[in-house]
C-alpha positions as CSV (number, residue, x, y, z in Angstrom):
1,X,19.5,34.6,-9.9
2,X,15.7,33.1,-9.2
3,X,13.8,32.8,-12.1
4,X,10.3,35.0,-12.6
5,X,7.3,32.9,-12.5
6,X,4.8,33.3,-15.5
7,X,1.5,34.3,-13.9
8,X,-1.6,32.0,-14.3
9,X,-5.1,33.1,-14.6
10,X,-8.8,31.7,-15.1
11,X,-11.9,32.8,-16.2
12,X,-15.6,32.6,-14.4
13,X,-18.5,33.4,-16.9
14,X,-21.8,33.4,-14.9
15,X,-24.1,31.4,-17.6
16,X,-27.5,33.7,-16.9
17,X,-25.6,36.1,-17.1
18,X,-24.6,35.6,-20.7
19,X,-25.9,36.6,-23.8
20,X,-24.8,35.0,-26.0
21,X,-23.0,37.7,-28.0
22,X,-19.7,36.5,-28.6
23,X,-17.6,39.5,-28.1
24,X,-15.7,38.0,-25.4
25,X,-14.7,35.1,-27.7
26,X,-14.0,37.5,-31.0
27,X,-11.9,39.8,-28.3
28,X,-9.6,37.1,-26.6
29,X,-6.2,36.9,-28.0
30,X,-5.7,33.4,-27.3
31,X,-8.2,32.2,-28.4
32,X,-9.7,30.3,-25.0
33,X,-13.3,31.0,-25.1
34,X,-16.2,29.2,-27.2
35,X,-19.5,28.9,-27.0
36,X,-21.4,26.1,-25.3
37,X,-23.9,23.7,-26.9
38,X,-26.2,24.5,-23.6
39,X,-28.7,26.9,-22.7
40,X,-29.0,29.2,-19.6
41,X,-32.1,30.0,-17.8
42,X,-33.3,32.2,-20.5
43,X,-32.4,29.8,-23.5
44,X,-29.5,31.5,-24.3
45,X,-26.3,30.0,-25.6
46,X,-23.3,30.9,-23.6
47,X,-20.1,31.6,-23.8
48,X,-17.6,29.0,-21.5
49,X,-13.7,29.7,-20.6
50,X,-12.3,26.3,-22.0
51,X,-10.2,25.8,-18.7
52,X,-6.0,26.6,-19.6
53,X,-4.0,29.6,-21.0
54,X,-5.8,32.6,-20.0
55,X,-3.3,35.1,-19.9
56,X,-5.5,37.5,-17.7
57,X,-5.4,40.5,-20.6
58,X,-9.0,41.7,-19.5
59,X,-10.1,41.6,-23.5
60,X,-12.9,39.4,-22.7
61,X,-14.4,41.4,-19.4
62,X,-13.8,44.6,-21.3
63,X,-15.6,43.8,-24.5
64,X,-18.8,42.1,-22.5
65,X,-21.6,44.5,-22.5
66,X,-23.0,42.7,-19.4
67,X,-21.6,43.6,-16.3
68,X,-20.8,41.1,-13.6
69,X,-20.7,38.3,-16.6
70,X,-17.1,37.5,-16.7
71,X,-14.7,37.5,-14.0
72,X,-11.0,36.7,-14.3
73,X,-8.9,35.5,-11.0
74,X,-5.1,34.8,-10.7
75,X,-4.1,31.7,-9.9
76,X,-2.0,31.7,-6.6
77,X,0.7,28.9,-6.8
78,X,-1.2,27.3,-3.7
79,X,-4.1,27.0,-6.0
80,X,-3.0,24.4,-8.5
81,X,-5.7,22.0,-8.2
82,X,-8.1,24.8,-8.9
83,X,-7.3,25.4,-12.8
């Protein structure tokens, strides 16, 4: 019997495109989004993926109000080094 891989994903937030709102962090159920201490081009806070355990649920993309902001990929077992 082969054993079912669990599924790894990441998260891409584009900083200028960030407003600082925080619903993506409030939304995500495991808790692997913060806020930065830096600024984007329009002196904004915002929000950073803190780099392991994304479970690719969509909560964060679905709760930004800014579209093109976050972007979740699947990590392809070729594409270990890329976490």
């Amino acid at each position: 019997m082969s054993e079912k891989k669990k599924k790894k994903f990441r998260i891409n937030i584009t900083p200028d495109e960030c407003k600082g709102c925080g619903r993506c962090i409030y939304s995500c159920p495991v808790k692997v989004l913060s806020l930065t201490n830096k600024v984007n081009s329009m002196g904004i806070v915002y929000a950073q993926y803190n780099g392991a355990d994304c479970i690719g649920c969509g909560s964060c993309f679905y709760a930004c109000p800014e579209p093109g902001a976050i972007t979740i990929y699947e990590i392809k077992p070729d594409e270990k080094g890329k976490e």
